[in-house]
C-alpha positions as CSV (number, residue, x, y, z in Angstrom):
1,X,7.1,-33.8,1.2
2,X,9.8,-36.2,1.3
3,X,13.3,-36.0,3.1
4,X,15.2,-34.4,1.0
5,X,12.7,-31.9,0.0
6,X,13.0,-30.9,3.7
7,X,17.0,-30.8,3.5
8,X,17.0,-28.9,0.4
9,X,14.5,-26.5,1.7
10,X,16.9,-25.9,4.9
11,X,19.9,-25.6,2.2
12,X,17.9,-22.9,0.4
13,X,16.8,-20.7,3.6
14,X,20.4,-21.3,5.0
15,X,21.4,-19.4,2.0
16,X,18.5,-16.9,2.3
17,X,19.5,-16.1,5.1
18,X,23.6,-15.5,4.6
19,X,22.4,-13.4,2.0
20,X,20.2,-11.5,4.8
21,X,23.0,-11.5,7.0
22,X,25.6,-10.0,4.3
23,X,23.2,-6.9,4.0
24,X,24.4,-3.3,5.8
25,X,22.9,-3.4,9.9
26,X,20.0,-1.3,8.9
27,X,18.7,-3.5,6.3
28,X,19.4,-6.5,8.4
29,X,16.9,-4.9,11.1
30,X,14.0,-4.0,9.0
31,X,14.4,-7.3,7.2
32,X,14.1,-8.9,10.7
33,X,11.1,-7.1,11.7
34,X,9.4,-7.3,8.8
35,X,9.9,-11.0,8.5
36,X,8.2,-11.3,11.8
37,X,5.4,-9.4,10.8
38,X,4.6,-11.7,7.7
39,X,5.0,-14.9,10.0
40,X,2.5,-13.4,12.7
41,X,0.0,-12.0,10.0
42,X,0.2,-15.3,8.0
43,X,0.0,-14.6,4.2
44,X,-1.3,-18.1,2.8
45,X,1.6,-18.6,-0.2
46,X,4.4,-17.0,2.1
47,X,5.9,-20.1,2.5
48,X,5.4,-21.4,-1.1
49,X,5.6,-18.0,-2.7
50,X,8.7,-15.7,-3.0
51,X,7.9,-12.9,-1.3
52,X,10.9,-12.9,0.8
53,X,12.9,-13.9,-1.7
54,X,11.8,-11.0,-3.6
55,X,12.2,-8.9,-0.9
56,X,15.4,-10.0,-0.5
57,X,16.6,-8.8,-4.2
58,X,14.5,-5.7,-3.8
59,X,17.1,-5.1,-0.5
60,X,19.6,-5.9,-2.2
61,X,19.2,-3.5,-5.8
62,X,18.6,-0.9,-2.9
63,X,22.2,-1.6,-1.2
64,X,23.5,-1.4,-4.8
65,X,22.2,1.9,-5.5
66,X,23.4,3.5,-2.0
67,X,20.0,3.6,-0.4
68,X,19.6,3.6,3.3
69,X,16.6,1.0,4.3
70,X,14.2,4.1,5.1
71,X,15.1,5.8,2.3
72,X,14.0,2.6,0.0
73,X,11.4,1.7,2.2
74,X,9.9,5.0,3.6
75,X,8.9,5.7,7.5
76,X,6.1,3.7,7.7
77,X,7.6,-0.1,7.7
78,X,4.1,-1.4,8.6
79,X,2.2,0.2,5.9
80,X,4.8,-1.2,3.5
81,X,4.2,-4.4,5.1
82,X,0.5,-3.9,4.6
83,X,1.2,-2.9,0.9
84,X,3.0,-6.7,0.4
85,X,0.7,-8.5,1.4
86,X,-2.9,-6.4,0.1
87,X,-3.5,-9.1,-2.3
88,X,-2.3,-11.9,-0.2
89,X,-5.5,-13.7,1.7
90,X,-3.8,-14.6,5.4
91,X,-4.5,-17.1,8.0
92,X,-6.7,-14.6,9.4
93,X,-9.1,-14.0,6.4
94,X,-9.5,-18.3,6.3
95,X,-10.7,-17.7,10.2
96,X,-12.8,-14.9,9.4
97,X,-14.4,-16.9,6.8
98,X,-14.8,-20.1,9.0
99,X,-16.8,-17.9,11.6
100,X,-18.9,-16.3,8.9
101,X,-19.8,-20.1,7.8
102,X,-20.3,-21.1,11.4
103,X,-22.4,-17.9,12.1
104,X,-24.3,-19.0,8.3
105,X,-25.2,-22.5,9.4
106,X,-26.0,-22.2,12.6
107,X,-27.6,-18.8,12.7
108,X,-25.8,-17.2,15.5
């Protein structure tokens, strides 16, 4: 990755984020916490993928159509969180796997 790969990445999650930032408050918050939750649970491709992106424009048809966040999005903001990501493997599932090999090899 060379230099400006890195600047044009910062240009493209500067505008992410104005985008982010031009949703209503209540979007803005669940958007927040639900970012957090993909960057502690660790889906692999998050940072190559588009799931934010997507997530984004899925916020965003929602604002369009008059939709409150929870009414889009449902009560349960973790299980919709879960739901993203079932297909995703995680950081986790790559250490899960390294222990199971470690366990494998050396027979403890």
């Amino acid at each position: 990755m060379g230099i400006r790969d890195i600047i044009e990445g910062k240009k493209q999650w500067r505008t992410h984020m104005a985008r982010v930032k031009a949703l209503p408050p209540d979007y803005q918050i669940v958007y927040k916490e639900i970012q957090k939750y993909l960057f502690k649970v660790g889906p692999v491709d998050l940072v190559e993928g588009n799931l934010l992106s997507e997530m984004l424009e899925f916020f965003e048809e929602g604002v369009a159509s008059g939709k409150g966040a929870r009414e889009l999005l449902g009560e349960d903001i973790a299980a919709f969180c879960d739901e993203l990501i079932k297909d995703s493997r995680t950081y986790a599932d790559i250490y899960q796997e390294s222990v199971r090999e470690k366990r494998r090899t050396t027979g403890k």
